[in-house]
C-alpha positions, 0 to 999 in steps of 0.5 A: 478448523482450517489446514494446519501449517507451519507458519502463518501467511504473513501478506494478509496483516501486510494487504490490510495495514497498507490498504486501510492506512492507505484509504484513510490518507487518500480520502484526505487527498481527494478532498473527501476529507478535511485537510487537518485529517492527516493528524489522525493518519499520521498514527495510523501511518506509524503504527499499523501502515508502517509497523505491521508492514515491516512484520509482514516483510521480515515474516515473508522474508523467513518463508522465502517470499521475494515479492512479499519481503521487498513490497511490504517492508519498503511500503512499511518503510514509505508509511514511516517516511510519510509518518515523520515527514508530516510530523517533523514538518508539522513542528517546524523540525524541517522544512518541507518543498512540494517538487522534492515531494513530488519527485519522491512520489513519482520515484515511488511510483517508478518502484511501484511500476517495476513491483507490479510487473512481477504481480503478472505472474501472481494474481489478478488481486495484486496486479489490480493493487499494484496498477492503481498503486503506481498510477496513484504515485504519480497523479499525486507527484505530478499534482505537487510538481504543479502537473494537474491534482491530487485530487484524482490521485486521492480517488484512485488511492481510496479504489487501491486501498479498497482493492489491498483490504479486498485481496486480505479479506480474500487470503483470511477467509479462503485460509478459515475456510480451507478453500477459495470462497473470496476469489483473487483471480489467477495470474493475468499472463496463466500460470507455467 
């Protein structure tokens, strides 16, 4: 049994609820995917990319994780926003304009970059979520502000999805067995 803590690490159900929910929406927006695939997102968005999202940030809150709490509880957040904006357009409850869309992607995509700025003192695992994140963000808002399209924007999601499992993966095992047996890399800039 591994070492015992006080608390459990909250980021790993944070990584894998992001990264799944994420793979799932991108393989719709690079066309992998039928179109009427985002129905079958639209839960996964609430109940796991959104819910277990905000958990993980309100848990990394109590262990005084900056990082974590900001990340996880505003991509919990953006999952709840995608989840009723499809829901809420889907039944005629609003009515939904791609360039106010796409503005939202690219704001995201601006709040991604400055996320990933800190991923330079945590770990390559991160940093790579991050980068393919913010660069995903505005291939989709500039594929709805009519500047090229989402498709590729859909591909590089599937790689950043892939990635956030990938870095939970790693967090789970190395916790199970008590030492680094997935590597995540050290921080690019090194440690201080």
């Amino acid at each position: 049994m591994p070492a015992n803590t006080d608390t459990a690490n909250p980021a790993p159900l944070g990584l894998v609820s992001f990264g799944l929910t994420t793979v799932l929406l991108s393989l719709v927006n690079g066309g992998i995917l039928p179109s009427a695939g985002e129905s079958v997102v639209l839960p996964l968005a609430l109940a796991f990319g959104g819910t277990c999202q905000l958990f993980a940030g309100l848990l990394e809150y109590k262990e005084g994780n900056t990082f974590g709490y900001t990340a996880f509880t505003s991509y919990g957040a953006f999952w709840w926003w995608f989840g009723m904006l499809v829901l809420f357009a889907g039944n005629g409850w609003l009515s939904v304009n791609a360039t106010a869309v796409g503005a939202a992607l690219i704001l995201w995509g601006v709040f991604t970059l400055y996320m990933w700025v800190s991923t330079f003192k945590l770990n390559w695992a991160l940093w790579s979520v991050f980068l393919t994140l913010w660069v995903t963000f505005f291939l989709l808002g500039l594929g709805d502000l009519g500047y090229g399209t989402a498709t590729l924007g859909g591909y590089l999601g599937v790689v950043c999805g892939l990635l956030a499992m990938y870095t939970s993966f790693a967090e789970v095992t190395n916790w199970a067995w008590d030492r680094t047996v997935v590597p995540i890399g050290n921080p690019p800039l090194g440690d201080d």
